[in-house]
ZATI-927030 format. One line per 8 residues: their letters; for each residue x, y, z of N, C-alpha, C, CB. Coordinates in Angstrom, 2 decimals. Glycine has a CB too. Example, Ala and Ser with C-alpha at 12.3 -4.5 7.8 and 13.67 -1.06 7.14 Angstrom:
! ZATI-927030
AS	13.19/-5.69/7.80/12.30/-4.50/7.80/13.20/-3.30/7.80/11.31/-4.47/9.05 ~ 12.85/-2.25/7.08/13.67/-1.06/7.14/12.90/0.03/7.87/14.08/-0.60/5.72 .
! end
This chain:
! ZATI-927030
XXXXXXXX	-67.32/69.21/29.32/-66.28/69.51/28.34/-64.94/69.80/29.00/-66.70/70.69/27.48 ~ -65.15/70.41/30.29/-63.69/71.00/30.55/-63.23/69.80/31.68/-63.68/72.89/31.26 ~ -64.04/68.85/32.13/-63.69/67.42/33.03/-63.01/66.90/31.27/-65.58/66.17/34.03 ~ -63.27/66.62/30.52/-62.59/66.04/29.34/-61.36/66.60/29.01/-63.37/66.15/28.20 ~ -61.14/67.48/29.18/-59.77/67.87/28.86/-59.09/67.88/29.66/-59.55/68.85/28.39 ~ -59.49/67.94/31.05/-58.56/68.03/32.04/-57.90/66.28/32.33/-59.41/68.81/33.44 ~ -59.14/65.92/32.03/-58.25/63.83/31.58/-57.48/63.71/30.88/-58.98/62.55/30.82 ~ -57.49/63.91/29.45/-56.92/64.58/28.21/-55.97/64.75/28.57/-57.37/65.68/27.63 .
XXXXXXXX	-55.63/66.00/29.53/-54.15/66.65/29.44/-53.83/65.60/30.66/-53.89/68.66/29.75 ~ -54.31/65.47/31.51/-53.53/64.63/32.52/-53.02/63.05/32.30/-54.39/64.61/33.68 ~ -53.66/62.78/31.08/-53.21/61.37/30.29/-51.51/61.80/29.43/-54.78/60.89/28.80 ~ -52.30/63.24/28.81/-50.91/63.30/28.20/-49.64/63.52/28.95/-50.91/64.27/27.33 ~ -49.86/64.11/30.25/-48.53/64.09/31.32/-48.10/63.13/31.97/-48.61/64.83/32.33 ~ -48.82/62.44/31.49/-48.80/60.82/32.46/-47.62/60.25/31.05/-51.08/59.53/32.67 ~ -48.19/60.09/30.17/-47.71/59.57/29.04/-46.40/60.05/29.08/-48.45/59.89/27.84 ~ -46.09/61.68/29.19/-45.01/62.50/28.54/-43.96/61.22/30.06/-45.20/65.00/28.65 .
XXXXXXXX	-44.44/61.40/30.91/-43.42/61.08/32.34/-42.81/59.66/32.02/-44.42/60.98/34.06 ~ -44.18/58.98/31.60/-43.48/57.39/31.31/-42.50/57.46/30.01/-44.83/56.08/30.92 ~ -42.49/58.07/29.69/-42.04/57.96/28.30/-40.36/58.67/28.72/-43.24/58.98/26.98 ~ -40.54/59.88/29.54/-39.55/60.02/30.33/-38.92/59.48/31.20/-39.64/60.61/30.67 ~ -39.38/58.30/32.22/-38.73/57.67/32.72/-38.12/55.96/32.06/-39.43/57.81/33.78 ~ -39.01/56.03/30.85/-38.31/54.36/29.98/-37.36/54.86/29.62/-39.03/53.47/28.54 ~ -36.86/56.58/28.67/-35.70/57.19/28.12/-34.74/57.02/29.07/-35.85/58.59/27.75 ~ -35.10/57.27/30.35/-33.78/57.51/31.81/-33.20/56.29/31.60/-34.35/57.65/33.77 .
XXXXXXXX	-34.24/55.37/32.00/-34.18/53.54/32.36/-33.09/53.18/31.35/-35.88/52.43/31.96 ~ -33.64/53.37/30.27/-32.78/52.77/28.74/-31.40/53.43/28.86/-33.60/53.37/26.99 ~ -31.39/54.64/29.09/-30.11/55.16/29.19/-28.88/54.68/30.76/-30.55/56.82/29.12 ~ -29.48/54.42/31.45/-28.84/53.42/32.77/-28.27/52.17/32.75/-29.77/53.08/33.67 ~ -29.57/51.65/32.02/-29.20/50.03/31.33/-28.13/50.03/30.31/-30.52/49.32/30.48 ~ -28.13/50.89/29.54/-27.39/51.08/28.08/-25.97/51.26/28.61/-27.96/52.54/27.05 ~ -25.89/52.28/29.75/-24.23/52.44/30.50/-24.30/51.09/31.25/-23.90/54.00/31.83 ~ -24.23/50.66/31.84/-24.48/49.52/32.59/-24.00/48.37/31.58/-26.07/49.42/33.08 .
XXXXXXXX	-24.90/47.97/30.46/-24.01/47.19/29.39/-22.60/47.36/29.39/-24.37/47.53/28.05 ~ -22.61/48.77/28.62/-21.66/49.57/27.79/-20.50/48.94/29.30/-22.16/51.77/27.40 ~ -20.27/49.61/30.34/-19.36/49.10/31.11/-19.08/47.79/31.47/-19.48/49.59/31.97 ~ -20.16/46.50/31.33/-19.56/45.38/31.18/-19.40/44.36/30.16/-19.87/44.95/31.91 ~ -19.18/45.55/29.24/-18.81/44.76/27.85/-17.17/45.32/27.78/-19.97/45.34/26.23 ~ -17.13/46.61/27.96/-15.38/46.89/27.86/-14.72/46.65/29.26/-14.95/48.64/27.40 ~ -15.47/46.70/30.19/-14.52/46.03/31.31/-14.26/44.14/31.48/-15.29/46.60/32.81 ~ -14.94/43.48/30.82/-15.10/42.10/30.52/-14.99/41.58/29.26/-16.18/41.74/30.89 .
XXXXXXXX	-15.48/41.87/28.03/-15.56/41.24/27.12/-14.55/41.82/25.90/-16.92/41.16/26.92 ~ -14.92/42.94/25.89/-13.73/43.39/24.43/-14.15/45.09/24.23/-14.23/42.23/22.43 ~ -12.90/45.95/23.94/-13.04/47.22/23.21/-12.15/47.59/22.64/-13.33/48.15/23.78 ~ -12.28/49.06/22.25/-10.76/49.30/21.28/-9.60/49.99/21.82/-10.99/50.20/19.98 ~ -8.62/50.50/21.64/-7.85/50.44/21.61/-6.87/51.07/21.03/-7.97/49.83/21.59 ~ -6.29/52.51/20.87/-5.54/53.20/20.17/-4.02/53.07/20.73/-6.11/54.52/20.14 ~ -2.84/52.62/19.80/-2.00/52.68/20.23/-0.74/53.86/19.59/-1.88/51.45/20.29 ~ -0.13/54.69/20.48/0.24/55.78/20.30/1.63/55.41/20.13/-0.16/56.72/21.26 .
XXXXXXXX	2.19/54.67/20.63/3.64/54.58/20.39/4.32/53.68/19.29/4.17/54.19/21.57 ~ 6.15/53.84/18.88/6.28/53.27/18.04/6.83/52.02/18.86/6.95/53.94/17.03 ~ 6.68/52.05/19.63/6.82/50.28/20.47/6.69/48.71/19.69/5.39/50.12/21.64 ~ 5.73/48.82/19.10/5.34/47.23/18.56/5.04/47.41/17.07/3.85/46.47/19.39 ~ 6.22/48.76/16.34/6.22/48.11/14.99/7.00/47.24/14.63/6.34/48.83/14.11 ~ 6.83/46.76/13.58/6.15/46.96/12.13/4.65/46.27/12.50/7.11/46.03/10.64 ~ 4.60/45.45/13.13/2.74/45.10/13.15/2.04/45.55/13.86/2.22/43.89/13.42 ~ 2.51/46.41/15.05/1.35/47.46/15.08/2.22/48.82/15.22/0.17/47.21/16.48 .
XXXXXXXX	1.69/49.34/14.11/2.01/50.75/14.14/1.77/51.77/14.80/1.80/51.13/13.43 ~ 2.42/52.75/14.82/1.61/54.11/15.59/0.39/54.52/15.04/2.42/55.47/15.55 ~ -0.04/54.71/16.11/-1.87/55.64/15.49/-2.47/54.47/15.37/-2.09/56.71/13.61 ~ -2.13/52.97/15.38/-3.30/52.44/14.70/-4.10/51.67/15.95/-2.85/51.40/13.35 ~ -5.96/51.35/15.64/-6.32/50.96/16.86/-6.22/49.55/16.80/-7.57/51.43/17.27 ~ -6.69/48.48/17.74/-6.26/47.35/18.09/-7.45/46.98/19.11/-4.76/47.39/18.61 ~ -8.32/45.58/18.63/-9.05/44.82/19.50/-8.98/44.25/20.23/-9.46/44.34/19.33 ~ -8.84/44.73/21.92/-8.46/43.61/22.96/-9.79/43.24/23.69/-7.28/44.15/24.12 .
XXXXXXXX	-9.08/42.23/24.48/-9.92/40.75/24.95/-9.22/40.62/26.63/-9.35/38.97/23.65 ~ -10.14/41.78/27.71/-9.68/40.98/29.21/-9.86/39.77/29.38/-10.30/41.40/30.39 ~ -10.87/39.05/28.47/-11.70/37.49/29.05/-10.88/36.33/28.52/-13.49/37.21/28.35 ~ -9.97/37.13/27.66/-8.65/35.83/26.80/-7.36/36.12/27.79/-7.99/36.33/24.59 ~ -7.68/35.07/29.06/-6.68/34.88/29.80/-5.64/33.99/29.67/-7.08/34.74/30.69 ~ -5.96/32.94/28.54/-4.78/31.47/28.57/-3.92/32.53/27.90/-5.13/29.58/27.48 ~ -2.67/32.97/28.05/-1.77/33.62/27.41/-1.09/32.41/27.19/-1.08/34.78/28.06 ~ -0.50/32.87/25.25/0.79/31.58/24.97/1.46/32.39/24.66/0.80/30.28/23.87 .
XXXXXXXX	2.87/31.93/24.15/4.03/32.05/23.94/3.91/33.19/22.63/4.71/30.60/23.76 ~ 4.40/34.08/21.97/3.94/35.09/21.32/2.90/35.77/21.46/3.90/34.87/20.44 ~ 1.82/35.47/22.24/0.55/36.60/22.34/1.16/38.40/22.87/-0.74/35.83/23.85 ~ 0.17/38.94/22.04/0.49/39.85/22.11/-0.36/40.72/23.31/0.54/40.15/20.89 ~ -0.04/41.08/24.33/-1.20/41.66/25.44/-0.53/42.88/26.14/-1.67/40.41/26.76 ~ -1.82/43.04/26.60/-1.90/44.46/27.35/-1.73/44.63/28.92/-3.25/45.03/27.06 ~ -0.63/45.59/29.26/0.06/45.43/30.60/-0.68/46.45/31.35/1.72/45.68/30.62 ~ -0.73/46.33/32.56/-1.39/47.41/33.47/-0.44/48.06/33.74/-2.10/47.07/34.67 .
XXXXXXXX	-1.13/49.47/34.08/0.04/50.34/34.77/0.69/50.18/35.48/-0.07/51.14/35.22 ~ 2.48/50.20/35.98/2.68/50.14/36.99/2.77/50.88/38.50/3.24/49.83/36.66 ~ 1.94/51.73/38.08/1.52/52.74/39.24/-0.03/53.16/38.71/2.71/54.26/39.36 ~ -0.65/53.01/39.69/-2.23/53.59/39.11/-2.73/54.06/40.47/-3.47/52.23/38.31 ~ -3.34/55.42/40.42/-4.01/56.31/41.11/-5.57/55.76/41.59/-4.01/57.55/40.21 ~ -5.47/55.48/42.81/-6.80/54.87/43.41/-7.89/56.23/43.29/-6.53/54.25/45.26 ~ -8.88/55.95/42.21/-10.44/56.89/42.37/-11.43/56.48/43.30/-11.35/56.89/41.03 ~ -12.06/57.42/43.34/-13.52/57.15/44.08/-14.48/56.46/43.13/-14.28/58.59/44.58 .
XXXXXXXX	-15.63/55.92/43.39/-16.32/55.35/42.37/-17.07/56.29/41.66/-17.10/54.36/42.80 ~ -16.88/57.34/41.90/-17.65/58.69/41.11/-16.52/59.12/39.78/-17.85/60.34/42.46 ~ -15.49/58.79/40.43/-14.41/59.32/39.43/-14.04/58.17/38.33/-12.97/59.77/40.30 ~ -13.85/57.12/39.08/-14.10/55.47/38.41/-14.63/55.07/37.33/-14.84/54.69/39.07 ~ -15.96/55.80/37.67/-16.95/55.45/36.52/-16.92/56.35/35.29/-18.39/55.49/37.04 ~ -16.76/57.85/35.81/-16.52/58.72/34.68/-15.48/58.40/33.86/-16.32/59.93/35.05 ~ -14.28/58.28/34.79/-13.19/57.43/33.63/-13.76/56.45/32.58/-12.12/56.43/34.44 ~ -14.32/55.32/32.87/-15.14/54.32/32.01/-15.61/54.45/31.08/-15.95/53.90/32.37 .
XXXXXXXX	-16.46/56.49/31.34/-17.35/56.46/30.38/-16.70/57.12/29.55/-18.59/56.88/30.61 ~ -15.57/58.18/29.95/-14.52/58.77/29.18/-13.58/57.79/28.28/-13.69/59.50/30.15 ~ -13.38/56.82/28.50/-12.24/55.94/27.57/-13.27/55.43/26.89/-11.11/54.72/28.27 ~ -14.49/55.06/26.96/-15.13/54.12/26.22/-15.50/55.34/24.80/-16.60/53.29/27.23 ~ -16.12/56.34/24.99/-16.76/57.33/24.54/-15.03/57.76/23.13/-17.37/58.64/26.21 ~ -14.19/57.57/23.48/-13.25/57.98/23.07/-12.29/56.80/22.92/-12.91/59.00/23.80 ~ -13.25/55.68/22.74/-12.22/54.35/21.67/-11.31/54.00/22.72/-11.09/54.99/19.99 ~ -10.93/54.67/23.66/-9.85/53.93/24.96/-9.08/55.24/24.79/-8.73/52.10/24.64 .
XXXXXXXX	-9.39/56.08/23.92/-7.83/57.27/23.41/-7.56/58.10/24.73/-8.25/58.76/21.84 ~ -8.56/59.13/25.36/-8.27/59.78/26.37/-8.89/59.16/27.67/-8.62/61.07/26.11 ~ -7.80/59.58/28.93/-8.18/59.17/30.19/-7.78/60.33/30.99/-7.56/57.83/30.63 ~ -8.64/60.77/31.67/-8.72/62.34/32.30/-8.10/62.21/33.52/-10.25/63.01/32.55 ~ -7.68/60.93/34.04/-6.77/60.97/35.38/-5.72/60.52/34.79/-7.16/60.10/36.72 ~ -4.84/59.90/33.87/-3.87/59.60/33.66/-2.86/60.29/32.65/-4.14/58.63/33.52 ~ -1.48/60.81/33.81/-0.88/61.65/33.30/0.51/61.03/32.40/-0.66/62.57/34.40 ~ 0.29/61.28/31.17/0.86/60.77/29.95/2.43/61.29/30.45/0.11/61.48/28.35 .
XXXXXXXX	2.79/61.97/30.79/4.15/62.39/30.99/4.84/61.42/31.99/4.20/63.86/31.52 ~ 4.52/60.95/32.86/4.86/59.42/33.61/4.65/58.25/33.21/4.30/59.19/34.67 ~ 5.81/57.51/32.52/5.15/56.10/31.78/5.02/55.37/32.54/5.80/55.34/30.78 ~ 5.30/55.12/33.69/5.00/54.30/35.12/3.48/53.75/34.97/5.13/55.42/36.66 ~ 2.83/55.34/34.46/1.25/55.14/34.73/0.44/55.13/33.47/0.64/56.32/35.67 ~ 1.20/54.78/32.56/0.09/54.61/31.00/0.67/52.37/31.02/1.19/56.23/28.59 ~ -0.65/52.19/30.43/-0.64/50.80/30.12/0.52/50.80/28.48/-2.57/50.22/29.90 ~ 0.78/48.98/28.71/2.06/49.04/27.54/1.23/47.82/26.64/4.11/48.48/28.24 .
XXXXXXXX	1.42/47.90/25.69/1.18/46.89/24.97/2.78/46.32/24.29/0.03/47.38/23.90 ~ 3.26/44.70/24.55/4.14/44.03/24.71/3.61/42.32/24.12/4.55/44.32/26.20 ~ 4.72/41.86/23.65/4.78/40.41/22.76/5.34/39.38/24.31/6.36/40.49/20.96 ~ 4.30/38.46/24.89/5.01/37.23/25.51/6.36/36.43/24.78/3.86/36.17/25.62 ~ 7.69/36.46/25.08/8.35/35.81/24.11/8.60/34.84/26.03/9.87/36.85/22.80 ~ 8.59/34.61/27.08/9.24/33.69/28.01/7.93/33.29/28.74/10.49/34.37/29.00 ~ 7.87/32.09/28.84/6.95/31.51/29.54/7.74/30.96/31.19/6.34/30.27/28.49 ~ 6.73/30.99/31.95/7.53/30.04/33.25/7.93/29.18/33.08/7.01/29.59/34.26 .
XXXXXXXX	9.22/29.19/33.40/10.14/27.92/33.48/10.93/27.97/32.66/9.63/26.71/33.35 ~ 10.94/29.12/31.67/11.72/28.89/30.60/12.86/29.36/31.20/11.34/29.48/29.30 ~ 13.97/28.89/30.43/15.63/29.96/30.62/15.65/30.13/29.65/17.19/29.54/31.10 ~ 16.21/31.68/29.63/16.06/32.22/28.30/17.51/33.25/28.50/14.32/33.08/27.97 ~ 17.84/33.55/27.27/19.28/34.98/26.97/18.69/35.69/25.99/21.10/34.48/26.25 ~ 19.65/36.56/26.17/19.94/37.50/24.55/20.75/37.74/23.99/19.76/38.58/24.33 ~ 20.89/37.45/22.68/21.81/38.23/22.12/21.82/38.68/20.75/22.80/37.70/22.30 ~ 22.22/39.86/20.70/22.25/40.81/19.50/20.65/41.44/19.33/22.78/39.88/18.01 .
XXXXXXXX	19.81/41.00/20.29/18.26/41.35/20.52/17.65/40.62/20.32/17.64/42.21/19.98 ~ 17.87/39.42/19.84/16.78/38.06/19.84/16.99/37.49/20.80/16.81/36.99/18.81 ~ 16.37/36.72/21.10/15.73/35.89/22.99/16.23/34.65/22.09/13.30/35.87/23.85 ~ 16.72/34.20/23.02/17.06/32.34/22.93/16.34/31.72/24.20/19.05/31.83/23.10 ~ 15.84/30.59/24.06/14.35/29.99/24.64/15.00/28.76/24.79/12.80/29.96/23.61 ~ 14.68/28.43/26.29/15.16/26.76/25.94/13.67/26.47/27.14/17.46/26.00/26.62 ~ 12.81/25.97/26.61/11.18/25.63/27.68/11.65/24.63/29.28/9.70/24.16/26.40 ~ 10.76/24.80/29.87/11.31/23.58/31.06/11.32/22.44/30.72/10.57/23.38/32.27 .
XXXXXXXX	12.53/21.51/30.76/11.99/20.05/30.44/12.44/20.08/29.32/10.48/19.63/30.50 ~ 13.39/21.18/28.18/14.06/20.85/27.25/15.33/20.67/27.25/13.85/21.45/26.54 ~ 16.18/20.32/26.07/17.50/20.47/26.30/18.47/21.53/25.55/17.93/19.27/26.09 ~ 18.04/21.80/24.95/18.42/23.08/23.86/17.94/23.89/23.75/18.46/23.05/22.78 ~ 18.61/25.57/23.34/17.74/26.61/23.02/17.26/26.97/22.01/18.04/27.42/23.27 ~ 16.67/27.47/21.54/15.96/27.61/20.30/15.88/29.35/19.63/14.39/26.97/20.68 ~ 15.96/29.87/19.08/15.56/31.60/19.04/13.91/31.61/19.54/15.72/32.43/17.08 ~ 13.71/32.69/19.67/12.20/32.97/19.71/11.16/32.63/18.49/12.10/34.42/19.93 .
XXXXXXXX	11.78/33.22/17.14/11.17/32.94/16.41/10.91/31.42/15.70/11.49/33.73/15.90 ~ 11.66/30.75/16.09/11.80/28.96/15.91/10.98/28.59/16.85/13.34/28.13/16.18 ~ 10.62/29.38/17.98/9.64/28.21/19.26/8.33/28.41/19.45/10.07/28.33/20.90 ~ 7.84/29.54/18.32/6.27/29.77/18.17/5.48/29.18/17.20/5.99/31.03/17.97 ~ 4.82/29.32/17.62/3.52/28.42/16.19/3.22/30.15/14.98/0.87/27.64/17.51 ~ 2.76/30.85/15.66/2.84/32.01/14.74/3.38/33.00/14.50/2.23/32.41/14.67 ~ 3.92/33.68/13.51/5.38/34.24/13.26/4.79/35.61/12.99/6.42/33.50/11.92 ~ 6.15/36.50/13.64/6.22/37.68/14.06/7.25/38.90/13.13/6.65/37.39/15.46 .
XXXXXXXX	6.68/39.88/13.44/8.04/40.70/12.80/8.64/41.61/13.81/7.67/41.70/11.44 ~ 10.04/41.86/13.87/10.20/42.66/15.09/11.53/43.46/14.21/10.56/41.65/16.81 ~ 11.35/44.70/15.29/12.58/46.13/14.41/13.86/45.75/14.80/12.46/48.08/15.02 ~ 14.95/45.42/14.33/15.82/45.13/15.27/16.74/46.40/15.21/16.50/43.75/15.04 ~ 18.14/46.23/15.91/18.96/47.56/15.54/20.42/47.62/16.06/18.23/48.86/16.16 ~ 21.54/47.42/14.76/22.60/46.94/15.07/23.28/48.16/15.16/23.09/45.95/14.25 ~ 23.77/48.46/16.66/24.57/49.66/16.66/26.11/49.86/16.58/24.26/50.19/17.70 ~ 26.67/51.00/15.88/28.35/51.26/15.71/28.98/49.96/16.09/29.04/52.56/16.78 .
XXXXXXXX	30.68/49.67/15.79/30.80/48.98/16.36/31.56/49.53/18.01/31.30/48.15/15.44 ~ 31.53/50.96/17.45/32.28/51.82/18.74/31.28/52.44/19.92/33.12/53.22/18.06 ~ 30.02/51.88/19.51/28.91/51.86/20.57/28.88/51.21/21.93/27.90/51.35/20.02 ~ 28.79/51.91/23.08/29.03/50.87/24.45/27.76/50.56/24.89/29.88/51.52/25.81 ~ 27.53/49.41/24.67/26.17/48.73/24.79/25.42/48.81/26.29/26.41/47.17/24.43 ~ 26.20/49.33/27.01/25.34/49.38/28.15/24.74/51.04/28.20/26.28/48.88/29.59 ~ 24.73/51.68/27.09/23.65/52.68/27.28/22.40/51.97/26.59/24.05/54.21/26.58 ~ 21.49/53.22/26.95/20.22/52.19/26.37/19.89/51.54/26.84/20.18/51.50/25.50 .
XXXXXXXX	18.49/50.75/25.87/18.17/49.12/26.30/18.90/48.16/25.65/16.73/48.65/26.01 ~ 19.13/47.29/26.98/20.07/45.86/26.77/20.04/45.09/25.54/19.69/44.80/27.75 ~ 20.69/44.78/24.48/20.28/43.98/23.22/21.12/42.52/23.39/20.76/44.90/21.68 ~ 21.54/42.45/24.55/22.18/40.92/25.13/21.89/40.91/26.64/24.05/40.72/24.90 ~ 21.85/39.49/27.12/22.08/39.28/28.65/22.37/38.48/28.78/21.37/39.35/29.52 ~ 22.92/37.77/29.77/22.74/35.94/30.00/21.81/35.40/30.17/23.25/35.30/30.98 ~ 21.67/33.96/30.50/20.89/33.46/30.33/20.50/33.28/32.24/21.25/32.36/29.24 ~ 19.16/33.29/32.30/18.65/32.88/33.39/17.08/32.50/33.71/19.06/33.74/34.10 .
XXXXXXXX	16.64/31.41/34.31/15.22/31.10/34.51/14.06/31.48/34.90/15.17/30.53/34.95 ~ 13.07/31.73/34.32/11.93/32.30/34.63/11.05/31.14/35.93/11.12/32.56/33.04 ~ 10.81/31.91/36.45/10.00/31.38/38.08/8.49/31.07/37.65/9.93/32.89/39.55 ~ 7.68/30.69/38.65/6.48/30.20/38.76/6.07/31.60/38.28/5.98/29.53/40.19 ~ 4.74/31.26/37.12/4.18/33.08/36.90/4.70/33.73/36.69/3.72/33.91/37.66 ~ 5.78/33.47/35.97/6.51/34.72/35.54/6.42/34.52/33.96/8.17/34.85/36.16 ~ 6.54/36.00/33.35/6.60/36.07/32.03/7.49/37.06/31.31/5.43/36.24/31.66 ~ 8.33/36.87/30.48/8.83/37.18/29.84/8.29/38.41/28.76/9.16/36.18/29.60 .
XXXXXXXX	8.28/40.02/28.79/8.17/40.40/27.54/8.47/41.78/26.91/7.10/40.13/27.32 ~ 8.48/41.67/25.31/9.55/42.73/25.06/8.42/43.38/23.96/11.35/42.13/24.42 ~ 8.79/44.42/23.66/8.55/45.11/22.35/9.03/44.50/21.63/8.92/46.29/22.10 ~ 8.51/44.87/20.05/8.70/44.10/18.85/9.59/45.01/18.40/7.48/43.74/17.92 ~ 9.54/46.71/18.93/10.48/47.68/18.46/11.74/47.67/19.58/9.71/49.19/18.31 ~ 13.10/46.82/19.17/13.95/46.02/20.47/14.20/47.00/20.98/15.29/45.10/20.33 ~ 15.14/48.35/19.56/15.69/49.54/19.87/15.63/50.56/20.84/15.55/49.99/19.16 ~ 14.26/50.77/20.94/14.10/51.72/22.01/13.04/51.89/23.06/14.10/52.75/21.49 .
XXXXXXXX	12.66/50.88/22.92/11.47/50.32/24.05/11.43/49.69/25.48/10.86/49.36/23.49 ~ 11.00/50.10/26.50/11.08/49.61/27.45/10.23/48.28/27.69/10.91/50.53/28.16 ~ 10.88/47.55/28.78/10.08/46.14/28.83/10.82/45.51/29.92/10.10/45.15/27.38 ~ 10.60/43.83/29.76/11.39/43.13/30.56/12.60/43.15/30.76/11.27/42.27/30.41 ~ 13.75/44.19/29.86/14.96/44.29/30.13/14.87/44.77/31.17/15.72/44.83/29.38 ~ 14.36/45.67/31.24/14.38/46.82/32.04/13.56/46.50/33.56/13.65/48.05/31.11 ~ 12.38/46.17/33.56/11.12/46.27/34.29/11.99/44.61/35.09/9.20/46.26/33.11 ~ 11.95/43.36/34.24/11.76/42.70/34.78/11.04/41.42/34.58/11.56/43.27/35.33 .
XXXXXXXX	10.80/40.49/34.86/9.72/39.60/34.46/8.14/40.00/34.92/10.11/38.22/35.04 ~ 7.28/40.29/34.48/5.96/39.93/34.97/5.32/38.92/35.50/5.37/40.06/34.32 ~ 3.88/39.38/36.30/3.03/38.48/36.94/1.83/38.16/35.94/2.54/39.09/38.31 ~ 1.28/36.80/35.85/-0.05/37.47/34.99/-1.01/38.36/35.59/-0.98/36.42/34.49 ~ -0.95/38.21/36.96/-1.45/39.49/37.68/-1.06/40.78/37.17/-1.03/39.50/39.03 ~ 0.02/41.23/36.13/-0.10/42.48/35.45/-0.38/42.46/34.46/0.71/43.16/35.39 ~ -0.97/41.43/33.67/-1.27/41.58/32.46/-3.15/41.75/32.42/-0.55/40.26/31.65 ~ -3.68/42.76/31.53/-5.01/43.30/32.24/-6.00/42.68/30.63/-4.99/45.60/32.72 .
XXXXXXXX	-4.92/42.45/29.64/-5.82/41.98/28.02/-4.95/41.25/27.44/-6.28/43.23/26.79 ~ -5.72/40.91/26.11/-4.98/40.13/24.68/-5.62/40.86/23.98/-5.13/38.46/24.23 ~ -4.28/41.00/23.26/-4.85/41.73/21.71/-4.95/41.22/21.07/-4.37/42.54/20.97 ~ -6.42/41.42/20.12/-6.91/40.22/19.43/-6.63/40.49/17.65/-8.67/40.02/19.87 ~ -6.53/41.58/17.32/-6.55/41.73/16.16/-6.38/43.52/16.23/-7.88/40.96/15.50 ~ -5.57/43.98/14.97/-5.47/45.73/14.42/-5.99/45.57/13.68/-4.33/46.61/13.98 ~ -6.68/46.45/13.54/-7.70/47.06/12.14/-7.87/48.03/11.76/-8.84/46.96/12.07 ~ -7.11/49.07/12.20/-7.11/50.28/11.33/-5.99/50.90/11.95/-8.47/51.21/11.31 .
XXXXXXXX	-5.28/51.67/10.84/-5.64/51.98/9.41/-5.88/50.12/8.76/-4.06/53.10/8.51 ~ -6.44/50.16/7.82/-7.50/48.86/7.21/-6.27/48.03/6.68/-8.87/49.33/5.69 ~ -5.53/49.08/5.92/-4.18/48.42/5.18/-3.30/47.68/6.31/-3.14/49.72/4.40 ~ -3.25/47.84/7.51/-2.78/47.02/8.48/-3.13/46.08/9.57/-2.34/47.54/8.85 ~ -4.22/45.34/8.99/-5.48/44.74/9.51/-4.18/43.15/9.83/-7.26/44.63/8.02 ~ -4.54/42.86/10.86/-3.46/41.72/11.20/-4.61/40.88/12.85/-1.30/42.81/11.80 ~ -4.33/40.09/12.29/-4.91/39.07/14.04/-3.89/38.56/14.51/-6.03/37.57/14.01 ~ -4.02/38.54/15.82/-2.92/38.28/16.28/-3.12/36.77/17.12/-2.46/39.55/17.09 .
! end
């Protein structure tokens, strides 16, 4: 009787352990996904600033795509920091599990008071090769291999809304961001891009042209709040 129970219980500890180590397993595998689905395939996305209204608003989140690399001419994508703090892979990963766990909203190494080091979300309006100007805050586009310029909004296939903002006429335009420039050519890999909010947003006036080497997503679509559900 007491050889029977002592099987008994030693079946059931056997049982309790496997059952404890498939829970571990599943939970390893499950992070393991979980990190190469938002570092590769797609996650969300909260965007905090008023940068890219009227279509994407503040507060609202937004579906991006690292694996949608053909960038065109209006896509709307996501810039890497231009300064980012090298972690250890202990710290690396916790980050991962911290932005994922929290929709992309908080990141426990990145200090929000330096915009150097928060990612931007920005509209492609210049492709390589293009020469492009400004003025009054719209981009004039003339592609390589054309002969005329065009506005921005005439040289895309899908149409945009952007804030614009006509200041005093006793305003000296070189405070602020630039709402004119001349015209000059974009290089091999280089890209052109601005906020949709012209007024007070930093970007390529400022920064410069980009590499696609800094561009880290595409934003694929906002969806909440629901009332501002837009694909982009």
């Amino acid at each position: 009787m007491n050889r029977n129970i002592e099987v008994f219980s030693y079946q059931i500890k056997k049982e309790r352990r496997r059952r404890t180590f498939s829970f571990i397993l599943f939970c390893i595998c499950l992070y393991i996904f979980i990190n190469i689905v938002i570092s590769y395939l797609i996650y969300p996305l909260r965007q905090n600033a008023l940068s890219m209204i009227p279509d994407i608003p503040e507060k609202s989140v937004v579906l991006v795509s690292p694996v949608a690399g053909n960038y065109q001419r209006g896509d709307v994508v996501l810039l890497k920091p231009r300064y980012t703090k090298k972690l250890n892979l202990f710290f690396s990963q916790m980050q991962r599990f911290v932005r994922f766990f929290t929709a992309q909203q908080i990141s426990i190494f990145e200090n929000n008071e330096q915009p150097s080091t928060k990612s931007h979300i920005r509209r492609i309006v210049g492709m390589p090769g293009d020469t492009i100007y400004m003025r009054d805050y719209v981009l004039y586009v003339k592609p390589d291999g054309e002969k005329h310029f065009l506005t921005e909004f005439e040289i895309v296939e899908n149409p945009y809304n952007v804030t614009f903002y006509v200041p005093p006429a006793e305003w000296d335009t070189e405070i602020g961001v630039k709402g004119s420039f001349d015209e000059f050519t974009l290089g091999y890999n280089e890209y052109f891009v601005l906020a949709d909010n012209r007024k007070s947003s930093d970007d390529s006036r400022l920064w410069g042209a980009v590499k696609k080497e800094d561009i880290s997503a595409k934003i694929l679509l906002c969806y909440f709040p629901f009332r501002n559900f837009k694909l982009f």
